[in-house]
C-alpha positions in Angstrom: 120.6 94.5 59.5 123.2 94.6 62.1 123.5 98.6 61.8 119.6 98.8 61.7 120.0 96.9 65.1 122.5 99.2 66.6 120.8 102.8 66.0 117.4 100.6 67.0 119.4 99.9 70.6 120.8 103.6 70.5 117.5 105.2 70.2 116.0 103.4 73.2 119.2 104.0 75.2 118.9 108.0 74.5 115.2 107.9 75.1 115.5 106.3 78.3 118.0 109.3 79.1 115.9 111.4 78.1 113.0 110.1 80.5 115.3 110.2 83.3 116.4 113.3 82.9 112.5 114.3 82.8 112.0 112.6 86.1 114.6 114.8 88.1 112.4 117.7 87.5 109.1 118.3 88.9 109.0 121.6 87.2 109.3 120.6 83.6 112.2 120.6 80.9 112.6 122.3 77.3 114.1 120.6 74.7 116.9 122.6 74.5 117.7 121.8 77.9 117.2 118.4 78.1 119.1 117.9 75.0 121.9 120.0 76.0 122.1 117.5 79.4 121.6 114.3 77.0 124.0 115.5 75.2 122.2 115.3 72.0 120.6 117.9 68.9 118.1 119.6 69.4 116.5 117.6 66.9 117.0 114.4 67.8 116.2 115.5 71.7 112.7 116.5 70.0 112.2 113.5 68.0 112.5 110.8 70.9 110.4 113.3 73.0 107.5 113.2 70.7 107.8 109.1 70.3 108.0 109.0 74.2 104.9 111.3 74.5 102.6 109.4 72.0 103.4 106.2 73.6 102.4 108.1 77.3 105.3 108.4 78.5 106.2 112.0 78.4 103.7 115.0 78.2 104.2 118.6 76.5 103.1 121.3 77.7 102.1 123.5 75.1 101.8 126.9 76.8 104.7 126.5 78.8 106.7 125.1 76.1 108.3 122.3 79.0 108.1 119.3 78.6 107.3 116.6 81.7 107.0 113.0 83.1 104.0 111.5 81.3 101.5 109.3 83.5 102.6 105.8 81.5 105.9 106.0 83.2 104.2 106.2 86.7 102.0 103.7 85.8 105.8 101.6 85.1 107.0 102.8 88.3 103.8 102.1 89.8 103.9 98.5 88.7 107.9 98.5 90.0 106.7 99.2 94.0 103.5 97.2 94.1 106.0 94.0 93.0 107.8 94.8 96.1 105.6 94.1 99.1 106.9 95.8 102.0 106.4 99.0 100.8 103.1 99.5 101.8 103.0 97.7 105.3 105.9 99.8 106.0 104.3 103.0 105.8 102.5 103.2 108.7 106.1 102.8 110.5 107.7 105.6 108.5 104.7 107.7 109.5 105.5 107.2 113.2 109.0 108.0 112.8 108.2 110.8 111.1 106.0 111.9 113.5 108.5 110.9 116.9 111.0 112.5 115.5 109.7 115.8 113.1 111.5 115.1 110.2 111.5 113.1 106.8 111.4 108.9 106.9 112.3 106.9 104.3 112.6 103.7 102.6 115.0 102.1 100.9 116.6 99.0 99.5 119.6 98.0 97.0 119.1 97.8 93.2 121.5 97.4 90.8 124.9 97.8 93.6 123.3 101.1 94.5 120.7 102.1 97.5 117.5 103.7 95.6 114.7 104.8 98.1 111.5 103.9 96.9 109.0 105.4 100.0 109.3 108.1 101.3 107.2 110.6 104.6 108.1 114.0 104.4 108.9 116.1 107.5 106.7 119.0 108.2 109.5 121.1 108.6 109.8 124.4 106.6 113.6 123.5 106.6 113.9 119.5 105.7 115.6 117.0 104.0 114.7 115.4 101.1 116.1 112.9 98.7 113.2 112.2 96.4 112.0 108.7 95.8 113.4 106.8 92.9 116.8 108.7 93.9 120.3 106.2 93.3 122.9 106.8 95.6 126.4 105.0 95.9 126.2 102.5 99.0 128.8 103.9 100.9 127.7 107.2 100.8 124.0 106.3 102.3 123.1 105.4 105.5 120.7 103.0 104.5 123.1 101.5 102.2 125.9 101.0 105.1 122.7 99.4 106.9 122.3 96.8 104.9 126.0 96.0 104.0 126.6 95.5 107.7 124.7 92.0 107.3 127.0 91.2 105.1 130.4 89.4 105.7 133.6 91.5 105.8 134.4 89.3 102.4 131.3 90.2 100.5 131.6 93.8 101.5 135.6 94.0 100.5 134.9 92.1 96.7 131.6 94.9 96.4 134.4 97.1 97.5 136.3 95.9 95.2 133.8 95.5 92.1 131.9 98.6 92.7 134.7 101.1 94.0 132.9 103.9 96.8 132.2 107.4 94.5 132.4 110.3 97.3 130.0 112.9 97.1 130.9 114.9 99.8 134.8 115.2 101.5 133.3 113.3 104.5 132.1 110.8 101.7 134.3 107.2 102.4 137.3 106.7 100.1 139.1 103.4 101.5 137.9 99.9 102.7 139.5 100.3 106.1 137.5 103.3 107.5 134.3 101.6 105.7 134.8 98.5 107.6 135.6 100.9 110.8 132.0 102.4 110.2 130.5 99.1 109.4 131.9 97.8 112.8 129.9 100.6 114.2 127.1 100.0 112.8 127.0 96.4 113.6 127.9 97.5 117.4 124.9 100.2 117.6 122.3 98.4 115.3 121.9 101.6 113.2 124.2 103.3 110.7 124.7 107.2 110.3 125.2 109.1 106.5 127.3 111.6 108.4 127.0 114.2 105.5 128.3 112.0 103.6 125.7 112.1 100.9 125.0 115.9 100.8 126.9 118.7 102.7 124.9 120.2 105.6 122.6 116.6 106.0 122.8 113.2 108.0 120.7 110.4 108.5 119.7 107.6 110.4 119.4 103.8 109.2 118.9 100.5 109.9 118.0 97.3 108.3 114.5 95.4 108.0 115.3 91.7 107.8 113.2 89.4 105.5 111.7 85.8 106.2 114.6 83.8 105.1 117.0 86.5 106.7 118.6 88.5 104.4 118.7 92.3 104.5 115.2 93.4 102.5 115.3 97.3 103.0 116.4 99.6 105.9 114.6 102.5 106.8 115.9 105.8 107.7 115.7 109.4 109.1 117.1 112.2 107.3 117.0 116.1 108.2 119.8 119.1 108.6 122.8 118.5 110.1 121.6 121.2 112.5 118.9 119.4 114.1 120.2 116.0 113.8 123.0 116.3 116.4 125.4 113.8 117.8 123.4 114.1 121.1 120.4 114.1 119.0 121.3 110.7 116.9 121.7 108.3 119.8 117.6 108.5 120.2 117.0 109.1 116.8 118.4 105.8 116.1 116.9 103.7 119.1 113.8 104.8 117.3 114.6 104.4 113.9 116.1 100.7 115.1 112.5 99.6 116.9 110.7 100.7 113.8 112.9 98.3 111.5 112.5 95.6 113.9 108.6 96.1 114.2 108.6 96.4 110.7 110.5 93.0 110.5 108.1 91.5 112.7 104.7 92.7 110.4 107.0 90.8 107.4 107.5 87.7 109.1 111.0 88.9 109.2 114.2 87.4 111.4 117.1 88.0 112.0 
């Protein structure tokens, strides 16, 4: 019984891989791929595949031969965003960043010790940034994520620190409490954080945090395009702007600091 229990447990955990994996594509997988980056056979890659696709949840297509998200896992995701309601009062404010400042405005907030943006208004830039929605990233590396942790007390942000470690991405990616609590003190001076490519090479961005009724850091919204455009010079506006549309959106919540 116990065994049965186990490959029962070890099934969902390598479909669920397998359906995250789909999501990073909007292309489409084959099997052999996917299974390959699952790191499972062929077989049993094709096997979860067919049980994810007759429950919705993945869809083949045939003449392609790739398989790709199915609609019952938007309909999950969906479900995941309408339970958190800021996200559609804060659109009309990422749409006015977006357009102030010509390039992509996002959404954000912390799930599971890591900053996962869940909105998103693209730039009309040929040339722009873009992290997709749903995308995890480790909370030092974001600029969003520094955002939010700058609410926090120096304690809670050394035991997270601590707990969670920091995972660079990039060389300018933090790698020691001290210079994160040297950028926090920045950001807690300025009102706004900066990811200065230290999520992906040749990028930065812009954050800062949308407070919720009772205080606490809800999201933080942000502005993210090449570290071309987005100069030093270039930043210091970026973020007054980026910083009135967190507190307006703060304001439409009932928000306070």
């Amino acid at each position: 019984m116990h065994v049965q229990k186990s490959e029962g447990v070890q099934s969902v955990t390598r479909a669920l891989r397998l359906l995250t994996l789909l999501s990073q594509s909007d292309e489409g997988q084959r099997v052999s791929d996917l299974a390959r980056d699952a790191g499972l056979a062929v077989s049993t890659a094709h096997r979860l595949l067919t049980t994810l696709e007759q429950s919705g949840f993945a869809q083949f297509a045939a003449d392609e031969a790739l398989w790709h998200v199915g609609r019952a896992a938007f309909s999950v995701g969906a479900a995941y965003t309408q339970r958190r309601n800021f996200i559609a009062p804060a659109l009309p404010f990422l749409r006015r960043l977006r357009d102030q400042t010509r390039e992509t405005a996002n959404l954000g907030l912390l799930d599971d010790d890591q900053l996962v943006t869940v909105s998103q208004v693209e730039s009309r830039e040929i040339m722009r940034a873009i992290s997709p929605p749903g995308g995890r990233v480790p909370v030092f590396c974001s600029g969003m994520g520094k955002a939010i942790l700058a609410t926090w007390t120096d304690d809670q942000i050394a035991a997270f620190a601590a707990r969670r470690g920091f995972h660079p991405l990039t060389p300018r990616s933090h790698r020691h409490l001290d210079t994160a609590m040297e950028d926090i003190a920045r950001v807690r001076a300025l009102g706004y954080a900066v990811d200065d490519e230290e999520h992906v090479t040749g990028l930065r961005c812009v954050a800062a945090v949308v407070q919720g009724p009772q205080g606490d850091a809800a999201c933080a919204i942000s502005v993210s395009g090449l570290a071309a455009r987005l100069t030093p010079e270039r930043i210091a506006v970026i973020g007054a702007q980026v910083k009135k549309a967190a507190d307006d959106l703060m304001t439409a919540l009932g928000g306070r600091v």
